[in-house]
Legacy VTK file of the C-alpha trace (Angstrom):
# vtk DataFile Version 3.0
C-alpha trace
ASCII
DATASET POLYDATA
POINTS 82 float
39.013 -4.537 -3.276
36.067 -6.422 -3.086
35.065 -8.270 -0.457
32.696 -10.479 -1.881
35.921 -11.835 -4.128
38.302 -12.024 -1.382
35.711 -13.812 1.095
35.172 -16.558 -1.495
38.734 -16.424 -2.814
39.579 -16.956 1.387
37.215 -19.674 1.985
39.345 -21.741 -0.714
42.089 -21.390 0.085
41.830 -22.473 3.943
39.871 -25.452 2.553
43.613 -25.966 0.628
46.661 -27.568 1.226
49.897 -25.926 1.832
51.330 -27.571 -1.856
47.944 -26.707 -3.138
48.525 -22.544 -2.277
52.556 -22.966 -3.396
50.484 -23.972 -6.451
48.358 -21.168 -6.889
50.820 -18.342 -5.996
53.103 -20.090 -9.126
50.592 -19.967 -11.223
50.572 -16.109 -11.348
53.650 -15.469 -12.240
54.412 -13.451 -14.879
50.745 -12.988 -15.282
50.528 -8.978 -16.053
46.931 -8.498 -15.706
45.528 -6.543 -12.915
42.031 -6.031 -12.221
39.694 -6.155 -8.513
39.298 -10.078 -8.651
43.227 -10.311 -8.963
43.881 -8.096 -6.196
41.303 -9.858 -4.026
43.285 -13.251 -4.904
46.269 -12.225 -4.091
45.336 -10.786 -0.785
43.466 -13.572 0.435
46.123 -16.100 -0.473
49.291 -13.994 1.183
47.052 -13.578 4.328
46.261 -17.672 4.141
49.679 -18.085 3.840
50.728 -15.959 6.748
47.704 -17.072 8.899
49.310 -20.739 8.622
52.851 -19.270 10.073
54.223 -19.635 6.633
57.760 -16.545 6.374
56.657 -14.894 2.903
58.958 -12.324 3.036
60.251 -13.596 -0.282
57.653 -12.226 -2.191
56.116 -9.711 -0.038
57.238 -7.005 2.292
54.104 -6.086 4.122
53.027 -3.491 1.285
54.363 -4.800 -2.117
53.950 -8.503 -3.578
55.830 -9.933 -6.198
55.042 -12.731 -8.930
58.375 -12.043 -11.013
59.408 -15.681 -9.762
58.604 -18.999 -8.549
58.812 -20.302 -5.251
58.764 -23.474 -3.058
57.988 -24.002 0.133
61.133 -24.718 2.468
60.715 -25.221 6.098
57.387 -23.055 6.010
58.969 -20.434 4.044
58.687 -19.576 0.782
61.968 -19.332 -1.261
62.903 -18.314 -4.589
63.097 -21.334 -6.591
65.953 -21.508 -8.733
LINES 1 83
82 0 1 2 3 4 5 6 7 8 9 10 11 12 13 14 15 16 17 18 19 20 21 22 23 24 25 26 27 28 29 30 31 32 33 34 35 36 37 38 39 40 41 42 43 44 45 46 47 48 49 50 51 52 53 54 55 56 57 58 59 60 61 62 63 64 65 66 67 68 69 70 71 72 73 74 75 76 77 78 79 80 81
């Protein structure tokens, strides 16, 4: 990963609200592409997410991280929206 990506991608999103990263998780889903700027976005917005004491264990298990749906925020946790 690079760390040039994640730093910047990190300094965003801890200058973002909590709505604001909801927001930015949703809008990868179903997004298929994969390349070294996605992985550094995803990274640094799971470990924003977790560094605020937000329960993501919805859509990540400590090693794998899923964008098949979207979630909400409920009670600083994210949850499956239906």
């Amino acid at each position: 990963m690079n760390n040039s990506f994640y730093n910047d991608f990190a300094a965003r999103f801890a200058a973002s609200t909590l709505t604001s990263l909801v927001e930015s998780f949703n809008s990868q889903v179903g997004n298929r592409g994969f390349n070294s700027v996605r992985a550094a976005h995803d990274r640094a917005l799971i470990d924003e997410l977790v560094r605020r004491g937000v329960d993501v264990s919805a859509v990540f298990d400590g090693t794998a991280l899923s964008f098949a749906h979207h979630v909400e925020l409920d009670n600083n946790r994210l949850v499956i929206r239906k």
